[in-house]
KELODREN-126457 format. One line per 8 residues: number of its first residue (from 1); their letters; for each residue x, y, z of C-alpha. Coordinates in steps of 0.25 Angstrom, whole numbers, plus 5000, padded with zeros to 4 digits. Example, Ala and Ser with C-alpha at 12.3 -4.5 7.8 and 13.67 -1.06 7.14 Angstrom:
2
1> AS> 5049:4982:5031  5055:4996:5029
***
This chain:
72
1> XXXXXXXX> 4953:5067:4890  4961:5067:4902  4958:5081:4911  4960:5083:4924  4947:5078:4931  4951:5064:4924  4965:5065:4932  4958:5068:4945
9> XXXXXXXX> 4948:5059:4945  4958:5047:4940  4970:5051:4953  4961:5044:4964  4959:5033:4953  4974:5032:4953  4978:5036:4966  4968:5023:4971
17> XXXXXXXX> 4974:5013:4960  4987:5015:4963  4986:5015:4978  4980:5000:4978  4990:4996:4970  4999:4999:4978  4992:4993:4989  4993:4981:4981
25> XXXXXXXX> 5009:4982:4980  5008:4984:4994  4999:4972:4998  5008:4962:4987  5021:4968:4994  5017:4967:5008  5012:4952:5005  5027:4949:4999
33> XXXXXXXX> 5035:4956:5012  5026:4949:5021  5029:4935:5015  5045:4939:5014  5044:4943:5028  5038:4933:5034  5045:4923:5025  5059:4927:5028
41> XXXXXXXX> 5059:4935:5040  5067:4927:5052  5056:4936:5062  5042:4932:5061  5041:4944:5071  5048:4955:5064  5041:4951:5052  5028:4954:5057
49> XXXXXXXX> 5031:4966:5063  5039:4971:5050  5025:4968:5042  5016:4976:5053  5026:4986:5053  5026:4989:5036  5010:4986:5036  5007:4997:5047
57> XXXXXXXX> 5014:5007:5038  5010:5003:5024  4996:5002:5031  5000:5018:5035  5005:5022:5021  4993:5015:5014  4984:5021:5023  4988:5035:5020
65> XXXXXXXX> 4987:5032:5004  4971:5027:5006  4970:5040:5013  4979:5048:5005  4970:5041:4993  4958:5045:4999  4960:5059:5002  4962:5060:4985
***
């Protein structure tokens, strides 16, 4: 039977599942951008600063869910 202490002990379970999935989908997508934008880029410079620019914030964002997760 499905009562409310099942569905709060489940959330976290939840919550932690789907936020390494979706780290997963990041890690598989940043992989792919990387490759296209080292591949194709006509600046090896600009490249490398576009990438430390987009994993310094993803790092911020995925930083705030662990914490975020954490605090549940």
């Amino acid at each position: 039977m499905i009562d409310n202490t099942f569905i709060t002990d489940m959330l976290p379970m939840l919550f932690e599942g789907s936020f390494f999935v979706v780290m997963l989908v990041f890690v598989g997508f940043s992989l792919s951008i990387a490759y296209h934008w080292f591949s194709y880029s006509s600046s090896k410079s600009t490249t490398m600063i576009a990438l430390c620019v987009y994993l310094a914030v993803s790092a911020v964002l995925f930083l705030t869910m662990a914490i975020t997760l954490n605090t549940l």
